[in-house]
Chimera marker file (.cmm) of the C-alpha trace (Angstrom):
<marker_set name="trace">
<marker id="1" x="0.000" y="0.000" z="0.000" r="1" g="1" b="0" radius="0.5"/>
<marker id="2" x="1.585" y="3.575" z="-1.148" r="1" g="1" b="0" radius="0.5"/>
<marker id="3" x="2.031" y="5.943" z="1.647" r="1" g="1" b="0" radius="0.5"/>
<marker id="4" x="-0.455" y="8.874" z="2.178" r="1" g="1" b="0" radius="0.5"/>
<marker id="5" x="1.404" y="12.101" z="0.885" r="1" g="1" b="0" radius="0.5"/>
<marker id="6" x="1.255" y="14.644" z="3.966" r="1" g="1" b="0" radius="0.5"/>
<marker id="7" x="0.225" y="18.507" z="3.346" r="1" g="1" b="0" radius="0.5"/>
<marker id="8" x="0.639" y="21.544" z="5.411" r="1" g="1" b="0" radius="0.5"/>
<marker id="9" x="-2.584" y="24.354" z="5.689" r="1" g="1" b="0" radius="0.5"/>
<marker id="10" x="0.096" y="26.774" z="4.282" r="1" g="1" b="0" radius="0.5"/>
<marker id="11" x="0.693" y="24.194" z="1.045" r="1" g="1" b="0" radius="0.5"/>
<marker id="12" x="-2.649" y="23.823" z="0.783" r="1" g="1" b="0" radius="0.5"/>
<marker id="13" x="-3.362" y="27.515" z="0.896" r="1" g="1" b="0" radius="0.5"/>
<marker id="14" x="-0.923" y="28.262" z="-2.381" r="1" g="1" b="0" radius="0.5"/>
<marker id="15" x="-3.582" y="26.094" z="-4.083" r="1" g="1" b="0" radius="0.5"/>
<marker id="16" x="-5.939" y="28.870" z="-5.301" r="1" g="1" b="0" radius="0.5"/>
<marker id="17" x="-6.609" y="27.731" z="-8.598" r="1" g="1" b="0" radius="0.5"/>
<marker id="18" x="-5.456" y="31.311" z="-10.001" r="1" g="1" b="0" radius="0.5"/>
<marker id="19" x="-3.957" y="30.059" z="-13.185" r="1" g="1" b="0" radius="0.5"/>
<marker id="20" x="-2.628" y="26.885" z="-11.619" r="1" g="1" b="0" radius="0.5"/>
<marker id="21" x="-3.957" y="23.990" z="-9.054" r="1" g="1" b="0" radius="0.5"/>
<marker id="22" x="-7.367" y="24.363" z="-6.840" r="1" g="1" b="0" radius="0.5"/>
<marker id="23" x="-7.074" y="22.643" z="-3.841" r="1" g="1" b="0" radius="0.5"/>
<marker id="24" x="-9.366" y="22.401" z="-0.450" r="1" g="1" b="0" radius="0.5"/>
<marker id="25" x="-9.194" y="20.724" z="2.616" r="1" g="1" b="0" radius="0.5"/>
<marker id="26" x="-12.202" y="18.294" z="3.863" r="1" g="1" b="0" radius="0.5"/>
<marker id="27" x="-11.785" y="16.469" z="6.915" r="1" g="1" b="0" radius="0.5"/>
<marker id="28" x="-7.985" y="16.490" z="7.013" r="1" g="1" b="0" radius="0.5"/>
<marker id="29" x="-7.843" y="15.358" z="3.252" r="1" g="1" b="0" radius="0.5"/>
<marker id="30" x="-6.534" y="17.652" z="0.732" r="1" g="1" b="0" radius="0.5"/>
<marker id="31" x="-8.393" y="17.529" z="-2.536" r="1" g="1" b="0" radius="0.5"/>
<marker id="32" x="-7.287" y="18.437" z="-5.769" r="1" g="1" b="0" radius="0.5"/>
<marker id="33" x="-9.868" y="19.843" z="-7.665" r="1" g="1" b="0" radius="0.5"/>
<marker id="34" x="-8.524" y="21.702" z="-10.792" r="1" g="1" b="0" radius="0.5"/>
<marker id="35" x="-10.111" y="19.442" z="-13.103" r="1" g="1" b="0" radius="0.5"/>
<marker id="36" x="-13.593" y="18.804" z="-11.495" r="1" g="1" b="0" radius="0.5"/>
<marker id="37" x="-14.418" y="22.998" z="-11.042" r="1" g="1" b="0" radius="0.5"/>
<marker id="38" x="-16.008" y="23.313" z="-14.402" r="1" g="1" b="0" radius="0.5"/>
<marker id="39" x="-18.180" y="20.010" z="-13.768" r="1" g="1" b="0" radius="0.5"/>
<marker id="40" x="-19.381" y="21.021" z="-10.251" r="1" g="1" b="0" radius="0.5"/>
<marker id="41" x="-23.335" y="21.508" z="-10.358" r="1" g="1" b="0" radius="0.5"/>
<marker id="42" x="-23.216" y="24.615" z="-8.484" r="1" g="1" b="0" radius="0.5"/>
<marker id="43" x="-21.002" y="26.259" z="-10.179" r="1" g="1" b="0" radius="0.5"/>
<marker id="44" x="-16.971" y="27.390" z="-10.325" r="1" g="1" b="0" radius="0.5"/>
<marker id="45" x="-17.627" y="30.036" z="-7.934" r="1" g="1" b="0" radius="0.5"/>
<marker id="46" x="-18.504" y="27.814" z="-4.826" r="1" g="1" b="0" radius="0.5"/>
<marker id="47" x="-15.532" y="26.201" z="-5.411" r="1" g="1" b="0" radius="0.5"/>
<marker id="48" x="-13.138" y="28.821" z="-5.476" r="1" g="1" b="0" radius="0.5"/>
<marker id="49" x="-14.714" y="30.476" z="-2.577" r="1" g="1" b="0" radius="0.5"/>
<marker id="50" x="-12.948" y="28.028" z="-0.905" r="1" g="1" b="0" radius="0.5"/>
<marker id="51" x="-9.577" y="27.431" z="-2.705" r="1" g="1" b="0" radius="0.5"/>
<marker id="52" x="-6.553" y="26.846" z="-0.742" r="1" g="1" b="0" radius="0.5"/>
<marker id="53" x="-8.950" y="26.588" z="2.713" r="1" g="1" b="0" radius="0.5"/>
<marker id="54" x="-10.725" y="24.099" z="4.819" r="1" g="1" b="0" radius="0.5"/>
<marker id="55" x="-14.584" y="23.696" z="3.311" r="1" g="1" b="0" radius="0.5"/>
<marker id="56" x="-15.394" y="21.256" z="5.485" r="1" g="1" b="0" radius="0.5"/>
<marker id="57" x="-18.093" y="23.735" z="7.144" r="1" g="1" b="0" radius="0.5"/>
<marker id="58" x="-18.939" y="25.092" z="3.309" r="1" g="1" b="0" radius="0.5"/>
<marker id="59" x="-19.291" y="21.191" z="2.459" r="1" g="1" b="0" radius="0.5"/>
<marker id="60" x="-21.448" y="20.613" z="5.549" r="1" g="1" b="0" radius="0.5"/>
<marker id="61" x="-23.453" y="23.473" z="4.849" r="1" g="1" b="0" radius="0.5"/>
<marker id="62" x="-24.048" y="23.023" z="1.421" r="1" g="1" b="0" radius="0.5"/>
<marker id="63" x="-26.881" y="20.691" z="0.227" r="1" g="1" b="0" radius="0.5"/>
<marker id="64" x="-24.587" y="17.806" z="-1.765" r="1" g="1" b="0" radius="0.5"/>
<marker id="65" x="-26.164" y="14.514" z="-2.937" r="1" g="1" b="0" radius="0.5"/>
<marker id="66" x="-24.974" y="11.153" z="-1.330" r="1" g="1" b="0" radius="0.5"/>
<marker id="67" x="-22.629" y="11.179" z="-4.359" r="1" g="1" b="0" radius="0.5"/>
<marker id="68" x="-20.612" y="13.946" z="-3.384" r="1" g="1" b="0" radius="0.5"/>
<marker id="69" x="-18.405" y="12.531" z="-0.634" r="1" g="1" b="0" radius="0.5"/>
<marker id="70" x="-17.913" y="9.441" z="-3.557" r="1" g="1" b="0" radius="0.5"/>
<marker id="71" x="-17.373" y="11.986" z="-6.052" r="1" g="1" b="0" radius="0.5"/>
<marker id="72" x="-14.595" y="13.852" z="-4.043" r="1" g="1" b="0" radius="0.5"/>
<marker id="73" x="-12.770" y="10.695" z="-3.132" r="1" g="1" b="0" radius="0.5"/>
<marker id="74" x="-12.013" y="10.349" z="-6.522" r="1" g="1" b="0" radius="0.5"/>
<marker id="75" x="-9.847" y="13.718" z="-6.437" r="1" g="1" b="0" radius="0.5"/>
<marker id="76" x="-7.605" y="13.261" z="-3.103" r="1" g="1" b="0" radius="0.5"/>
<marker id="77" x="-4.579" y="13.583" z="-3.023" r="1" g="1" b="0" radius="0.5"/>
<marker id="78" x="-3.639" y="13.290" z="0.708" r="1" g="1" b="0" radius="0.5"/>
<marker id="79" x="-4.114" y="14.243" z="3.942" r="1" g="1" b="0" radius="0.5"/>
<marker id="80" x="-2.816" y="17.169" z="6.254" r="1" g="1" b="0" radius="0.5"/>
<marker id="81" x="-0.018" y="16.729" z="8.428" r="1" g="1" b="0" radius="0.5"/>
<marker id="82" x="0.045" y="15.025" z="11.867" r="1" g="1" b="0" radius="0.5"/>
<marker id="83" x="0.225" y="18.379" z="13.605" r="1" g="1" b="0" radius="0.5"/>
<marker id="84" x="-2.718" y="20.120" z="11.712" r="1" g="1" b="0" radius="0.5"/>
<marker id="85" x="-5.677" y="17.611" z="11.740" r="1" g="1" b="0" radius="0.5"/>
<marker id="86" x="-8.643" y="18.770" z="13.707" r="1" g="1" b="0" radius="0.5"/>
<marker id="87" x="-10.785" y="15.324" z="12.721" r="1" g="1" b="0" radius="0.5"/>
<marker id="88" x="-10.254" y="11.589" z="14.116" r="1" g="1" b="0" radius="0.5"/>
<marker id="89" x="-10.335" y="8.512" z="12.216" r="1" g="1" b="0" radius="0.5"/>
<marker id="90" x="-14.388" y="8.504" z="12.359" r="1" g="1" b="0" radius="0.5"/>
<marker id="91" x="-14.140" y="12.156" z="10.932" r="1" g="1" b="0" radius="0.5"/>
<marker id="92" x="-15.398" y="13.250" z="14.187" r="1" g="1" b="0" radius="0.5"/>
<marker id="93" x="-13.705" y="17.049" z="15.211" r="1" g="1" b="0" radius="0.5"/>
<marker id="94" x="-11.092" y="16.556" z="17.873" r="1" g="1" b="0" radius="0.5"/>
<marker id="95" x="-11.701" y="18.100" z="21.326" r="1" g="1" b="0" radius="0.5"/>
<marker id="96" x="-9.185" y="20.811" z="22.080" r="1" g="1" b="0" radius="0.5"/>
<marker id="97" x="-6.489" y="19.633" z="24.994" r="1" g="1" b="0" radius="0.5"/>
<marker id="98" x="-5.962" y="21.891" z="27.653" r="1" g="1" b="0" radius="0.5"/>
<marker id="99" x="-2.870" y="21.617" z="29.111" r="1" g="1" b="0" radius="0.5"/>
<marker id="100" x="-2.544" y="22.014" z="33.186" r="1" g="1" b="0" radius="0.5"/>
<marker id="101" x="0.096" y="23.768" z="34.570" r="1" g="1" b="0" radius="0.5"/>
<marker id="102" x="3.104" y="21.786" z="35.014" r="1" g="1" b="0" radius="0.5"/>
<marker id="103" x="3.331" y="20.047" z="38.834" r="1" g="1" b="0" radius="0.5"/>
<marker id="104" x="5.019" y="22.010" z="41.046" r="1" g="1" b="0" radius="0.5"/>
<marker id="105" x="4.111" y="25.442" z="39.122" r="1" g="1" b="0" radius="0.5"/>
<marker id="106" x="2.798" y="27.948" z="41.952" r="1" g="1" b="0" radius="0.5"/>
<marker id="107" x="0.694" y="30.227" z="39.518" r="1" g="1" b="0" radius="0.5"/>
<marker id="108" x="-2.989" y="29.472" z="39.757" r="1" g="1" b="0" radius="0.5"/>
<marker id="109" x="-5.522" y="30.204" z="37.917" r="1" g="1" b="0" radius="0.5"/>
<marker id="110" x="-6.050" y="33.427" z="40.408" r="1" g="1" b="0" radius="0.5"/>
<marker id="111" x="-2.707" y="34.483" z="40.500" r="1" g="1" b="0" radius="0.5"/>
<marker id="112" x="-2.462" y="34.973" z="36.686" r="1" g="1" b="0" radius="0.5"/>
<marker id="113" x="-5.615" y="36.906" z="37.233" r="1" g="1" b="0" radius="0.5"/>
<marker id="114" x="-4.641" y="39.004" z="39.447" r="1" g="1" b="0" radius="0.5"/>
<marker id="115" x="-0.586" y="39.640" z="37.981" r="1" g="1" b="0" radius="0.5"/>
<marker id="116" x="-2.762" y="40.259" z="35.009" r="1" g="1" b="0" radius="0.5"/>
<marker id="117" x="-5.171" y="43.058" z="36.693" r="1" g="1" b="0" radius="0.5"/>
<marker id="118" x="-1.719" y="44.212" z="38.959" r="1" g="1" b="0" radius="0.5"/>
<marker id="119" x="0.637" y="44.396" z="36.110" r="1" g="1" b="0" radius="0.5"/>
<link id1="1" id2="2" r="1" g="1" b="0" radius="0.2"/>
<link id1="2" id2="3" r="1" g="1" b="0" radius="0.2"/>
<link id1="3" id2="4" r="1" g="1" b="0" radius="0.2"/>
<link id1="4" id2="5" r="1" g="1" b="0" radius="0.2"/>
<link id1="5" id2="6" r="1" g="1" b="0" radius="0.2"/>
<link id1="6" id2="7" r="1" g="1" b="0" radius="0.2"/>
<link id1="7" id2="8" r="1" g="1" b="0" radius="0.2"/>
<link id1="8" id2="9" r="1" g="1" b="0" radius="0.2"/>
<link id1="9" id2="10" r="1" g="1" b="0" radius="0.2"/>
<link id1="10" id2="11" r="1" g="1" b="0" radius="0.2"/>
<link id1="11" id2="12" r="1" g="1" b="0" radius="0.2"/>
<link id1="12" id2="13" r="1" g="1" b="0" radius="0.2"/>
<link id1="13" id2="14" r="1" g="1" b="0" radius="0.2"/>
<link id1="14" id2="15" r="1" g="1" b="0" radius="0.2"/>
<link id1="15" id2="16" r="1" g="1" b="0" radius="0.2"/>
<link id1="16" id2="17" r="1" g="1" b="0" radius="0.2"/>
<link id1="17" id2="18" r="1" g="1" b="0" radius="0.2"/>
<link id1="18" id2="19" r="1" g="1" b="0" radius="0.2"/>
<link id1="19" id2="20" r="1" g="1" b="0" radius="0.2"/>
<link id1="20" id2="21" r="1" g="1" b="0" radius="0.2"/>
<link id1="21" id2="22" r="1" g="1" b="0" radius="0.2"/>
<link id1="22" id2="23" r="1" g="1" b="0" radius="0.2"/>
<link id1="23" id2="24" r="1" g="1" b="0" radius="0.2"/>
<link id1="24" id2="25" r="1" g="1" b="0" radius="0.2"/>
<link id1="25" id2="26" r="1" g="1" b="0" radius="0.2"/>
<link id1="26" id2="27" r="1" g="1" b="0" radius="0.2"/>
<link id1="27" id2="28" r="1" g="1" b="0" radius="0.2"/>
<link id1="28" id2="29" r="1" g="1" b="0" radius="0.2"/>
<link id1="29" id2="30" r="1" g="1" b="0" radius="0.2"/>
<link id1="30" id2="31" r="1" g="1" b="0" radius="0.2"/>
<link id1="31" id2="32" r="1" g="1" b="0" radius="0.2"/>
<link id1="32" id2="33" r="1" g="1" b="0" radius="0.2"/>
<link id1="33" id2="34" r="1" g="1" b="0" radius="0.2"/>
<link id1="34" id2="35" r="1" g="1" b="0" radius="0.2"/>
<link id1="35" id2="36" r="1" g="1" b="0" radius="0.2"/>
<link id1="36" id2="37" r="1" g="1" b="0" radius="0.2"/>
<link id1="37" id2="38" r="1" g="1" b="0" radius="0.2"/>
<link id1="38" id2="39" r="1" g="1" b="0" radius="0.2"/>
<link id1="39" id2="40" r="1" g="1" b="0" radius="0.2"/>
<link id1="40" id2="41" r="1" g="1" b="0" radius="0.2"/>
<link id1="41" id2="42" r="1" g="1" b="0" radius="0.2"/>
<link id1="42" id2="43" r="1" g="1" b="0" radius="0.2"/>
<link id1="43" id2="44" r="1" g="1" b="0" radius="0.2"/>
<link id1="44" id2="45" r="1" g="1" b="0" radius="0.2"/>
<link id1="45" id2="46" r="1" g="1" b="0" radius="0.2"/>
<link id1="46" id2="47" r="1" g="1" b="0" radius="0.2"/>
<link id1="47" id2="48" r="1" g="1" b="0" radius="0.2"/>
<link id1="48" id2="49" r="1" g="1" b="0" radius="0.2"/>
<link id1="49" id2="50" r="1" g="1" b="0" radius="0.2"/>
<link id1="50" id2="51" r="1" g="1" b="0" radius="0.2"/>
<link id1="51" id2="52" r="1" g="1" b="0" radius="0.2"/>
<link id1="52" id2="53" r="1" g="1" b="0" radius="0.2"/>
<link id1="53" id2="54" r="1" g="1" b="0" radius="0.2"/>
<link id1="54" id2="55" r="1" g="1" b="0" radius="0.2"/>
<link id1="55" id2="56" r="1" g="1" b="0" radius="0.2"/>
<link id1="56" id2="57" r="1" g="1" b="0" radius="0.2"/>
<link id1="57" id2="58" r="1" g="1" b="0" radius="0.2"/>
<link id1="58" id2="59" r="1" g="1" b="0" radius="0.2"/>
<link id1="59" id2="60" r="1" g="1" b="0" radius="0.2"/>
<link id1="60" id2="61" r="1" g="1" b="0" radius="0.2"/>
<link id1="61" id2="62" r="1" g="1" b="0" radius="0.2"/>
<link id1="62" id2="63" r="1" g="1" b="0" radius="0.2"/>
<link id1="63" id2="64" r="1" g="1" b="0" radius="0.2"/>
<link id1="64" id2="65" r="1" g="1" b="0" radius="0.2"/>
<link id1="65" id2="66" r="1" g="1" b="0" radius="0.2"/>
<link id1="66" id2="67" r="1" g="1" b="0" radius="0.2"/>
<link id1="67" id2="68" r="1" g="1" b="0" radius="0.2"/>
<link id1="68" id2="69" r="1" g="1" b="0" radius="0.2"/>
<link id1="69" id2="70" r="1" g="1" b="0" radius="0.2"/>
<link id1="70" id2="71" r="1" g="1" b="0" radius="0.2"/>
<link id1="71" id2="72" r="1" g="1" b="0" radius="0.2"/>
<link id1="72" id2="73" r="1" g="1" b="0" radius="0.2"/>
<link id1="73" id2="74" r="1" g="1" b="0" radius="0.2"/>
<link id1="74" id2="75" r="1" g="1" b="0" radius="0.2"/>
<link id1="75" id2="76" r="1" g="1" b="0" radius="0.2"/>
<link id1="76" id2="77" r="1" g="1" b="0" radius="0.2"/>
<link id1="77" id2="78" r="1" g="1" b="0" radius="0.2"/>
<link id1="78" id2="79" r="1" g="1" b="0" radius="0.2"/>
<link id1="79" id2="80" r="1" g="1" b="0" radius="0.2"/>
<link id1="80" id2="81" r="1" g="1" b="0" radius="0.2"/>
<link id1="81" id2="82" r="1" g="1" b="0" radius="0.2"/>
<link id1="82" id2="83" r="1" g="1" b="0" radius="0.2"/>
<link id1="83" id2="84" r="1" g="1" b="0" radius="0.2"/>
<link id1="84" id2="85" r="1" g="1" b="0" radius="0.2"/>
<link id1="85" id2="86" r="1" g="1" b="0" radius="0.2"/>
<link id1="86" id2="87" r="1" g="1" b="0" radius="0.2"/>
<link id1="87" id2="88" r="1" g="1" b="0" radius="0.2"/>
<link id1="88" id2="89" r="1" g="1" b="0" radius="0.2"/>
<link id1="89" id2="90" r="1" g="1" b="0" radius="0.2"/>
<link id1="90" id2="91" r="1" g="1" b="0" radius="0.2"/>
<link id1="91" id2="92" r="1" g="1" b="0" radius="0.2"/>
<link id1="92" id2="93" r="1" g="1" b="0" radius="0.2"/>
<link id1="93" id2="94" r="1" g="1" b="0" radius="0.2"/>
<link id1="94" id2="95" r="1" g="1" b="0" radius="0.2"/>
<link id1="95" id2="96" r="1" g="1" b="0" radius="0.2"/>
<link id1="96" id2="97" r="1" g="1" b="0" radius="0.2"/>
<link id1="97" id2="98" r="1" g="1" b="0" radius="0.2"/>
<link id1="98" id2="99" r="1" g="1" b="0" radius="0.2"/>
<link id1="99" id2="100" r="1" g="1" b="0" radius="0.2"/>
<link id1="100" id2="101" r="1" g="1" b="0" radius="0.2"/>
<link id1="101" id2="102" r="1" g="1" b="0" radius="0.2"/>
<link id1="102" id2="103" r="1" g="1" b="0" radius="0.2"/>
<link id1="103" id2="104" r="1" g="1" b="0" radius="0.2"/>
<link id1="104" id2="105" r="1" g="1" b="0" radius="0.2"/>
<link id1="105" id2="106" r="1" g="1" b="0" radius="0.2"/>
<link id1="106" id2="107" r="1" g="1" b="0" radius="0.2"/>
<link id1="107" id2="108" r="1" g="1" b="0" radius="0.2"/>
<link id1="108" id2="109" r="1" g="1" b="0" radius="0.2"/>
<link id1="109" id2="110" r="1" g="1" b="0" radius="0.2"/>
<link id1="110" id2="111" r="1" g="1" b="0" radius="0.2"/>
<link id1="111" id2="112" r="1" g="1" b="0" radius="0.2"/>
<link id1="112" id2="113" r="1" g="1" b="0" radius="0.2"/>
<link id1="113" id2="114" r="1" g="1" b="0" radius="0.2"/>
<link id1="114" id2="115" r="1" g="1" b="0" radius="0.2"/>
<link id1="115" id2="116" r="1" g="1" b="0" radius="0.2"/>
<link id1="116" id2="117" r="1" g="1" b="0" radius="0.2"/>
<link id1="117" id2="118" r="1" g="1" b="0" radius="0.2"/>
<link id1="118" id2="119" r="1" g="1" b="0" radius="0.2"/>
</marker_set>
């Protein structure tokens, strides 16, 4: 099995389509689109509204057919890096980590309040 080719949001985002390659971002997979603009039903315009971003909200939004998630797989290319994914495995958005303060750190919650209001 060929390995997945890994992306970063700022490769992604030099994707525009302007006289060159169209690329978005759906779930984590990057999606090469150049060639299927002219056949989308709704139009070039929705899809370069969101060249060189993440649609996955446009996508979501947007009233596709069953067909379009089939349609798409055809035309990825890979995936975003480790580092950048916001989606699991399931394609179900990550929860943010919030990272506690490291043991044996004596600023609390109230004094970074208050050196905040002091200072």
């Amino acid at each position: 099995m060929a390995e997945v080719k890994k992306y970063t949001m700022a490769e992604v985002a030099q994707n525009k389509g302007k006289n060159g390659p169209l690329w978005i971002v759906y779930k984590d997979g990057v999606y090469d689109l150049t060639k299927y603009t002219a056949e989308h039903p709704g139009g070039v315009d929705s899809i370069v509204d969101e060249a060189g971003t993440d649609a996955t909200k446009a996508f979501d939004e947007s009233a596709h057919t069953p067909d379009a998630k089939v349609i798409m797989a055809k035309y990825k290319i890979g995936e975003l890096v480790e580092e950048e994914k916001r989606y699991d495995a399931n394609g179900k958005k990550k929860k943010k980590v919030v990272q506690a303060a490291p043991e044996g750190s004596s600023r609390s919650c109230m004094s970074v309040i208050t050196c905040g209001l002091v200072g």
